[in-house]
C-alpha positions as CSV (number, residue, x, y, z in Angstrom):
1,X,51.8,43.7,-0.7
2,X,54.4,41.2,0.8
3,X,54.7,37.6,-0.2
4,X,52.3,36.0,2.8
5,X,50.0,39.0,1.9
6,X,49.6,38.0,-1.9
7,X,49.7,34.2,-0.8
8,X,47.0,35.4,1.3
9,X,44.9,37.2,-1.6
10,X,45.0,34.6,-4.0
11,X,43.8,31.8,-1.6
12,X,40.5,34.1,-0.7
13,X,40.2,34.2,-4.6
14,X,40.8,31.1,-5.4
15,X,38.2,29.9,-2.8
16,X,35.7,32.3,-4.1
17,X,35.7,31.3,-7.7
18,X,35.8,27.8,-6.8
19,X,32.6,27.7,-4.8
20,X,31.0,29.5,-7.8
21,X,32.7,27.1,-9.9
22,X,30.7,24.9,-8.2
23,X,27.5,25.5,-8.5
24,X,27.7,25.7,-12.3
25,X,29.7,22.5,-12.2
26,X,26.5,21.3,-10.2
27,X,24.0,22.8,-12.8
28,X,26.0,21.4,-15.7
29,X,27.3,24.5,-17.5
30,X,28.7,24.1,-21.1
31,X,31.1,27.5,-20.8
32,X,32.5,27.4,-17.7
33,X,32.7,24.7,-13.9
34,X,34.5,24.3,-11.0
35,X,38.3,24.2,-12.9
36,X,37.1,27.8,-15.3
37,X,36.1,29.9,-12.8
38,X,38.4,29.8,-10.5
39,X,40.8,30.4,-13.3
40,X,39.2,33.4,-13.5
41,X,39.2,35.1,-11.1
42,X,43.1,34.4,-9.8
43,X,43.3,36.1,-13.6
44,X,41.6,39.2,-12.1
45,X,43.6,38.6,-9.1
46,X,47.1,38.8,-10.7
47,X,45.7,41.4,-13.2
48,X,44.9,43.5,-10.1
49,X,48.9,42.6,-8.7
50,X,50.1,43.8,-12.2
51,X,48.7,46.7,-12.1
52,X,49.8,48.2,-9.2
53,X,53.5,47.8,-10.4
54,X,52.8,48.4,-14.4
55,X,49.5,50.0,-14.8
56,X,45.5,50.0,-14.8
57,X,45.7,49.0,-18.6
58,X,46.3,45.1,-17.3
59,X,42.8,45.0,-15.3
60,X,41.9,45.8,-18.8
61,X,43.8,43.4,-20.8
62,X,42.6,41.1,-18.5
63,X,38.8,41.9,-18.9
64,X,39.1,41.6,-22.6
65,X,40.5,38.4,-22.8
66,X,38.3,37.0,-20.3
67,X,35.6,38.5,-22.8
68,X,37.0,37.0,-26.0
69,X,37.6,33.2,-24.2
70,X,34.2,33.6,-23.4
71,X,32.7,34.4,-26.9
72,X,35.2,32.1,-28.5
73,X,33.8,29.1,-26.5
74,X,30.3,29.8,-27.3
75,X,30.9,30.1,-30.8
76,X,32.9,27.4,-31.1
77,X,29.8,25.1,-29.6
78,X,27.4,27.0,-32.1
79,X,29.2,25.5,-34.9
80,X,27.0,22.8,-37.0
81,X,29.4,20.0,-35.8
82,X,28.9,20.5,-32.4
83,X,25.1,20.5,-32.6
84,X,23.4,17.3,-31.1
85,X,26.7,16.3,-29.0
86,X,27.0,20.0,-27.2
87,X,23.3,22.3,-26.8
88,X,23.8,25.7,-26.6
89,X,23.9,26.6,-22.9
90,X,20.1,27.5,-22.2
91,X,18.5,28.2,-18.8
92,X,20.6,25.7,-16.8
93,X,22.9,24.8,-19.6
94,X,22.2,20.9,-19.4
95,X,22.4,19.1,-22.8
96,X,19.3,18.9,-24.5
97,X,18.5,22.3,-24.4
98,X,18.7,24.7,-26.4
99,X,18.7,28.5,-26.9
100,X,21.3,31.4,-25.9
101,X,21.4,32.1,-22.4
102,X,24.3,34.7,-20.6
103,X,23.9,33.8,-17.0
104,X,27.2,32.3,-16.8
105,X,29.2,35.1,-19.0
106,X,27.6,37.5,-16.9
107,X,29.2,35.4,-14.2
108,X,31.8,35.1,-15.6
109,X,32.5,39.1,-15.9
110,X,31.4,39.9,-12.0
111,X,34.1,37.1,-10.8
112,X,36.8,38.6,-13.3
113,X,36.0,41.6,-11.5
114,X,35.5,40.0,-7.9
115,X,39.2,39.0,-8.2
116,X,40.2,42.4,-9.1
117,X,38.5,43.9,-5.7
118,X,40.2,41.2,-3.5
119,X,43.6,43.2,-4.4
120,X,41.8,46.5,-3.9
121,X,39.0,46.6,-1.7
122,X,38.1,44.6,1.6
123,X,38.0,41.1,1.5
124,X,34.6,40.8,3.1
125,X,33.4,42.6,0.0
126,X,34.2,40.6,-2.4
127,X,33.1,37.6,0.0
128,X,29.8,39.2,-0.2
129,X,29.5,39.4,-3.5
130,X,30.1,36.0,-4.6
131,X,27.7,34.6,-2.0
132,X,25.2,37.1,-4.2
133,X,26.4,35.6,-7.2
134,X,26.2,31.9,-6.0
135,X,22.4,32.6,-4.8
136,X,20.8,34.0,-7.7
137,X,22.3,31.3,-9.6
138,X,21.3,28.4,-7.1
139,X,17.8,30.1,-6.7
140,X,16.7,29.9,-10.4
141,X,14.0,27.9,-10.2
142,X,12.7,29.7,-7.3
143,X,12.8,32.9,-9.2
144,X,11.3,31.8,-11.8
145,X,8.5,30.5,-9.6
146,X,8.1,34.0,-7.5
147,X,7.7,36.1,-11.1
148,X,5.3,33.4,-12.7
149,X,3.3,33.7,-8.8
150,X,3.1,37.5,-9.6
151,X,0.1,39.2,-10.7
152,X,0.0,42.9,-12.6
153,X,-1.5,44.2,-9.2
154,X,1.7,42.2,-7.5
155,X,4.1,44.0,-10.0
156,X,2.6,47.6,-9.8
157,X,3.1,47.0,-6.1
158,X,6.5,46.8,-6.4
159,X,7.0,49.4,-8.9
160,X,5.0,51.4,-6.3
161,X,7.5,51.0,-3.3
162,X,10.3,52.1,-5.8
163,X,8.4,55.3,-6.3
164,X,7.8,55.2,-2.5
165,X,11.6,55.0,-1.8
166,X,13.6,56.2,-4.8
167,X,11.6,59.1,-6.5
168,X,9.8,60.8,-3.2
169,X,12.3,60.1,-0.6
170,X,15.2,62.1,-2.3
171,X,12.9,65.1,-3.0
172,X,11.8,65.3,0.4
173,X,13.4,68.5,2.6
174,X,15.4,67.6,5.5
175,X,14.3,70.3,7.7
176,X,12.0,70.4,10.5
177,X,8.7,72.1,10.7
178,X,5.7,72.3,13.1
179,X,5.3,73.0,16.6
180,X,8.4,72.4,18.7
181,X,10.0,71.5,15.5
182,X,8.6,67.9,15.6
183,X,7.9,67.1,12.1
184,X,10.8,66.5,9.6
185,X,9.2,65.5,6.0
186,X,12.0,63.3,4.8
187,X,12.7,61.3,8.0
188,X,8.6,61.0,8.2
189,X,9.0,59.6,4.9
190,X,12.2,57.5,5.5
191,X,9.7,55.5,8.1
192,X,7.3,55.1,5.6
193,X,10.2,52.9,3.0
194,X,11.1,51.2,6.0
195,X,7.9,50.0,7.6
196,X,6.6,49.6,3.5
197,X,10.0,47.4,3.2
198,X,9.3,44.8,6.0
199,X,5.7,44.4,5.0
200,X,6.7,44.0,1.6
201,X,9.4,41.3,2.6
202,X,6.7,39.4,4.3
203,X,4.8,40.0,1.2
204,X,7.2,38.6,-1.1
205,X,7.5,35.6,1.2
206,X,4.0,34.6,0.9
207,X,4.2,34.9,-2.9
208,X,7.0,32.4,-2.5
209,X,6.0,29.6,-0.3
210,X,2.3,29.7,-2.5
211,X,-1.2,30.9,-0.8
212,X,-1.2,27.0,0.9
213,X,0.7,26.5,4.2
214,X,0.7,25.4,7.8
215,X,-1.2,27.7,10.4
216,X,2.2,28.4,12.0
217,X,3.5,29.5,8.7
218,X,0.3,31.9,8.1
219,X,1.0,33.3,11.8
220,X,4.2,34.5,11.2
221,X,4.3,35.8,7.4
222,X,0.9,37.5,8.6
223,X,2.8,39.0,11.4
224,X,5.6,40.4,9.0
225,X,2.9,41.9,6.9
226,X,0.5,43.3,9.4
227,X,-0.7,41.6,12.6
228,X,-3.4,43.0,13.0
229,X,-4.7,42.1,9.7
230,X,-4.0,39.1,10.1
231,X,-6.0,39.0,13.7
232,X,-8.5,40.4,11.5
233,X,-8.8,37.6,8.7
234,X,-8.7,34.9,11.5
235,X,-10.9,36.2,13.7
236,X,-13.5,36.5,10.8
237,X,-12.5,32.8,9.6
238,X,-13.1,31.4,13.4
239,X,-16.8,32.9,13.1
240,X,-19.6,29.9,13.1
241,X,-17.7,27.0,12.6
242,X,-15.8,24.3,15.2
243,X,-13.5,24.7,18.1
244,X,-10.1,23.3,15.7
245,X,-10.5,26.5,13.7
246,X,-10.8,28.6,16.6
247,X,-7.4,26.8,18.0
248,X,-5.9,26.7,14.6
249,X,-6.6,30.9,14.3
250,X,-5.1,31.5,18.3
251,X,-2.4,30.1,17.2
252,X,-1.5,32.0,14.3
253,X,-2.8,35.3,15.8
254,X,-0.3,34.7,18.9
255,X,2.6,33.9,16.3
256,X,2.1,37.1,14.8
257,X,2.4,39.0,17.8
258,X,5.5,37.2,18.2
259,X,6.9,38.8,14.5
260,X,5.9,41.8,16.2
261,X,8.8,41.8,18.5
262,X,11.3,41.2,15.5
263,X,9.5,44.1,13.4
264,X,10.0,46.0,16.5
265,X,14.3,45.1,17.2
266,X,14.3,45.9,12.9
267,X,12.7,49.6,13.1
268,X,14.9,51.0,17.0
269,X,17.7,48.8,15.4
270,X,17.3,51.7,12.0
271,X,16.4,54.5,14.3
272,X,18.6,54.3,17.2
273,X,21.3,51.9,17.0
274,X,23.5,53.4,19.6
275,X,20.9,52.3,22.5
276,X,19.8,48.9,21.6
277,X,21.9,47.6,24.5
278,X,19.1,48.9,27.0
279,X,16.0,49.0,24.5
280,X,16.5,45.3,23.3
281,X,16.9,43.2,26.8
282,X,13.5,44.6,28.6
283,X,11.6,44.0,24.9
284,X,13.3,40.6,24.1
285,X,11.9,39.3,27.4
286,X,8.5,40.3,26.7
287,X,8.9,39.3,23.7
288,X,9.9,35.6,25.1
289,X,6.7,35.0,27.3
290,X,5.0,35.8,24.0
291,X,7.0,33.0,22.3
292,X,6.4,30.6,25.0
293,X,2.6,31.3,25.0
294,X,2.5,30.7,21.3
295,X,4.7,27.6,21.5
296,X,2.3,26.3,23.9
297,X,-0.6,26.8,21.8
298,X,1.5,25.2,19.0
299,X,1.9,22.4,21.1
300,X,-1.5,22.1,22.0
301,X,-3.1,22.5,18.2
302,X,0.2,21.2,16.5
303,X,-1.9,18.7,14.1
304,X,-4.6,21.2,13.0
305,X,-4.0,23.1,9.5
306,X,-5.3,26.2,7.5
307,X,-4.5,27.9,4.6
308,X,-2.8,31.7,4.8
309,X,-5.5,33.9,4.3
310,X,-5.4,36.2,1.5
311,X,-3.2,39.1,1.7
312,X,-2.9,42.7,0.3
313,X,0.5,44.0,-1.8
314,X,1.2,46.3,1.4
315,X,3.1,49.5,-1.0
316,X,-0.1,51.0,-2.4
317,X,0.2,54.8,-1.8
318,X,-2.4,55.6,0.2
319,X,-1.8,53.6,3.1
320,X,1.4,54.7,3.0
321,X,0.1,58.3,3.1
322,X,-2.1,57.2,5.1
323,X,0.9,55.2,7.6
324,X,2.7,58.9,7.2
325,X,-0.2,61.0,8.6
326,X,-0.4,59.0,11.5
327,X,3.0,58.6,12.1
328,X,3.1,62.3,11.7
329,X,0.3,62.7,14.4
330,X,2.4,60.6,16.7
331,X,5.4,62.5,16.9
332,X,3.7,65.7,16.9
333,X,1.4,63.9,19.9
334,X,4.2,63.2,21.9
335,X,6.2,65.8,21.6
336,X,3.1,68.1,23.1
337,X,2.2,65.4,25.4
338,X,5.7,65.6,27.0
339,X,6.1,69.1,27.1
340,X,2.6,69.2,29.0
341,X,2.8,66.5,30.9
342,X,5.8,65.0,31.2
343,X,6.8,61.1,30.5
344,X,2.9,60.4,31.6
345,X,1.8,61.6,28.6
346,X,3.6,59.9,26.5
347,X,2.3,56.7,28.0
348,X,-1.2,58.0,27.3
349,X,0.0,58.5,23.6
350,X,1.3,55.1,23.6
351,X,-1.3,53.6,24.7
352,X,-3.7,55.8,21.9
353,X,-1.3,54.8,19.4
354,X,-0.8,51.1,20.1
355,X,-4.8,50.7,19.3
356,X,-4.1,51.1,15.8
357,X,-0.8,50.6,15.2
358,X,2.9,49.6,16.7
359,X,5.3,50.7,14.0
360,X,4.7,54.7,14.3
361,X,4.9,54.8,18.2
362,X,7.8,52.5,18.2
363,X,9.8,54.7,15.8
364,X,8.9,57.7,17.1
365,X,10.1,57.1,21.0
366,X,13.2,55.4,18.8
367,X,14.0,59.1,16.7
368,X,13.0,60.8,20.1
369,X,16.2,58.9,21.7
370,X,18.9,59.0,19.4
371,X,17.8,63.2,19.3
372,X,18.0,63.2,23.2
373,X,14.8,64.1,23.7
374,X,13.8,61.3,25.7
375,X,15.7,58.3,27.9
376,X,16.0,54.9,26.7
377,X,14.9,53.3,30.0
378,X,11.5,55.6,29.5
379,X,11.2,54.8,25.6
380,X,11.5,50.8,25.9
381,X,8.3,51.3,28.6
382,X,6.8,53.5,26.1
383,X,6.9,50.9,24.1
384,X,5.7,47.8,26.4
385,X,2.2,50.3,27.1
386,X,1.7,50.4,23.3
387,X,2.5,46.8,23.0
388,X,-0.2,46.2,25.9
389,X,-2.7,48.3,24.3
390,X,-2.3,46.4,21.0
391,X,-2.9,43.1,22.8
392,X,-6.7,44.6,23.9
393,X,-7.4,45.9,20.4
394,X,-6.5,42.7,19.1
395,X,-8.7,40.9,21.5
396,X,-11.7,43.5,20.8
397,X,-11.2,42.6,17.1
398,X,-11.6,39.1,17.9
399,X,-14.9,39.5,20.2
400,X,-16.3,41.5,17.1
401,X,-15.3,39.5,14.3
402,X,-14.8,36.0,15.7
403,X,-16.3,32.9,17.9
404,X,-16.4,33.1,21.5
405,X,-14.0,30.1,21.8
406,X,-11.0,31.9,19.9
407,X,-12.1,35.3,21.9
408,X,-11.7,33.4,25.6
409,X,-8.6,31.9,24.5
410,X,-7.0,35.3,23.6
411,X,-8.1,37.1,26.2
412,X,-6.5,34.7,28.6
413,X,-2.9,34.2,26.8
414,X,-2.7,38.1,26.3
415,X,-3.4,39.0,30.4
416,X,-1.0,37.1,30.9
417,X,1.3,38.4,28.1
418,X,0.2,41.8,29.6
419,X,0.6,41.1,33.8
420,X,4.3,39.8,32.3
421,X,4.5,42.9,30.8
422,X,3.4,45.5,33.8
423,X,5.8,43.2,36.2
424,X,8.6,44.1,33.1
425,X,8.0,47.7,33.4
426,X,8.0,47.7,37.4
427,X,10.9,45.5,38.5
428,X,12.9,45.6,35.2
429,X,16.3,46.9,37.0
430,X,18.0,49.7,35.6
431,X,21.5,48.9,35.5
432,X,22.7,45.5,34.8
433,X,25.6,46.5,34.3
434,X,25.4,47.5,30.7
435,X,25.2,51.4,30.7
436,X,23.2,53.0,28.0
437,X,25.1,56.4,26.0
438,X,22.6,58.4,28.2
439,X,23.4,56.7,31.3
440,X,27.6,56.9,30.7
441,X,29.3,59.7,33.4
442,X,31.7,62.1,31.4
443,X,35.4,61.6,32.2
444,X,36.1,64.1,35.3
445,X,37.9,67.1,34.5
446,X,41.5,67.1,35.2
447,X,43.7,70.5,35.5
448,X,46.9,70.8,33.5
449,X,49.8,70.3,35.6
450,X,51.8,74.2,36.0
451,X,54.7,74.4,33.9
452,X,58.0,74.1,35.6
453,X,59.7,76.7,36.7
454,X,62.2,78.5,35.0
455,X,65.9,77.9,36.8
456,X,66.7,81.0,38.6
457,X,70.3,82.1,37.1
């Protein structure tokens, strides 16, 4: 490492334990502010410089030391004279409070070690890192709030989606089975943590902002939980009662199907990365007449209020087996559908699929892709039929379960949603000058020049 190059290094460390420095500055830390930790980790910084000329036992000379200054500090605040002038730092450290806390040792040790990286690893790392370290300290309070909010059903949940991603995933085979060798256990399964994931995301979000908020906030955590249930609880809310409700549930039902769209760019973007350049633009712009429907409706209703209706911990097993199984019975469904009849039975499986459910036919057009079983200007169509069909189904729900008034003014917002759509899938052109990987020519063939010929002697 040359002399701009370390110069370099010890700025990006400086900076980093600064701005941590910072924030237990802000808090009012007894052990260590904005002059301590950055301290700290140019310590782990130089340690890391040392050690590449006289040894890895520096890093560690480093670490202890780091350790004993920290020990040393809070026992020399524990001592009787310093009781009533310095508290013991607590939960925020602040004076008046008392009782042994480690959040700021254990800061203390990741920076130490945050400064080591910066010499070894990549800097974006280590950026990383400390913005980790700065937000769990910051969000305290809100943590605190979001455990207290839990229930036992809330934490079993969770411990459920570990089981669902860290105990069955593994011990799944990675092989395929079935007809036309359709059905692979572990990457059914992968789907399952994935879609499980962003409900529970959506789940944790409720827990967070509290079971009272604005109908456009109840539209869209609904919609990152489960649109349709949330069509469902609105649809049954809007049943008997006055025409604000009925406005007040359109709105959050069409800002739900808006999530749907950002659900949807999450699950192709983990499935088929490579293509998003021609899946995303025809699916964004659906997605934007949906927006602008819903932000008319918000518009229109903006005064009218309602809480978020009550929602399910989304990781219980059996609707994940039960999310597998039909998942499972999509990709089998399409893969028979288009060895029978060609793309136009996938659209008919699409537009099965979408009745029920968006995530499974959205993934599995997504896997069929990226294995090159079927072309990214056909899978985003797929897609916009499934999409389509949902839009009905939703509006069936709502004749079923809701008022007239809040049925009329779906049904209206999604033909239109749905003519958009159809115009999408007819005039969308297919090459706008961003090629696909499908859609890229391979590099002609060229033939060797001949060797020159030997001189003739």
């Amino acid at each position: 490492m040359d002399v701009p190059q370390s110069f370099e290094v010890l700025a990006i460390s400086l900076g980093l334990g600064m701005l941590v420095g910072l924030q237990r500055e802000h808090a009012e830390s007894r052990i260590a502010g904005i002059r301590t930790f950055p301290l700290i980790t140019l310590l782990g910084t130089l340690s890391a410089m040392m050690a590449e000329h006289i040894g890895a036992w520096m890093v560690v000379v480093g670490m202890v030391g780091v350790i004993a200054a920290s020990g040393l500090g809070n026992y020399l605040r524990a001592r009787p004279w310093n009781r009533g002038f310095l508290a013991i730092e607590g939960k925020e450290g602040k004076e008046g409070k008392t009782g042994a806390g480690i959040t700021t040792e254990m800061a203390i040790l990741v920076m130490y070690a945050v400064g080591v990286f910066v010499v070894f690893g990549a800097p974006v790392v280590a950026v990383a890192a400390t913005g980790a370290v700065v937000l769990l300290l910051h969000a305290k309070d809100l943590l605190h709030r979001f455990v207290d909010s839990l229930g036992e059903k809330d934490v079993h949940g969770i411990m459920q989606f570990v089981v669902l991603a860290f105990i069955i995933l593994p011990i799944l085979p990675d092989s395929h089975y079935g007809p036309y060798g359709a059905l692979n256990p572990r990457q059914i399964w992968m789907v399952v943590v994935l879609v499980v994931g962003i409900s529970l995301g959506g789940y944790i979000m409720y827990k967070v902002v509290g079971e009272r908020a604005g109908t456009a906030l109840s539209g869209l955590l609904g919609g990152v939980i489960s649109s349709t249930a949330t069509t469902v609880s609105f649809a049954r809310r809007s049943a008997g009662v006055n025409g604000s409700v009925a406005s007040s549930a359109t709105l959050a039902i069409m800002l739900a199907s808006v999530v749907v769209y950002g659900r949807l760019f999450i699950e192709l973007s983990a499935v088929a990365p490579r293509f998003m350049n021609v899946l995303a633009p025809p699916l964004g712009a659906m997605g934007v007449v949906t927006l602008v429907l819903a932000l008319t409706m918000y518009i229109a209703g903006r005064r009218n209020r309602g809480d978020i209706p009550p929602q399910e911990n989304p990781t219980n097993l059996k609707g994940a087996f039960f999310f597998a199984g039909i998942y499972g019975a999509v990709v089998l469904a399409s893969a028979v559908a288009h060895d029978k009849f060609g793309n136009s039975g996938l659209y008919v499986v699409a537009a099965i699929s979408g009745l029920s459910d968006m995530d499974a036919i959205t993934l599995s057009s997504g896997r069929a892709v990226t294995e090159g079983r079927l072309a990214a200007g056909e899978a985003w169509r797929v897609i916009v039929v499934a999409l389509m069909s949902s839009m009905v189904m939703k509006v069936v729900i709502c004749a079923m379960l809701g008022s007239w008034r809040l049925t009329v003014r779906l049904a209206a917002l999604f033909a239109v949603n749905i003519a958009a759509g159809a115009l999408i899938m007819v005039y969308w052109p297919t090459n706008l000058g961003v090629m696909g990987p499908e859609q890229i020519e391979p590099a002609p063939i060229v033939a060797p020049a001949p060797p020159p010929l030997a001189p003739v002697e």
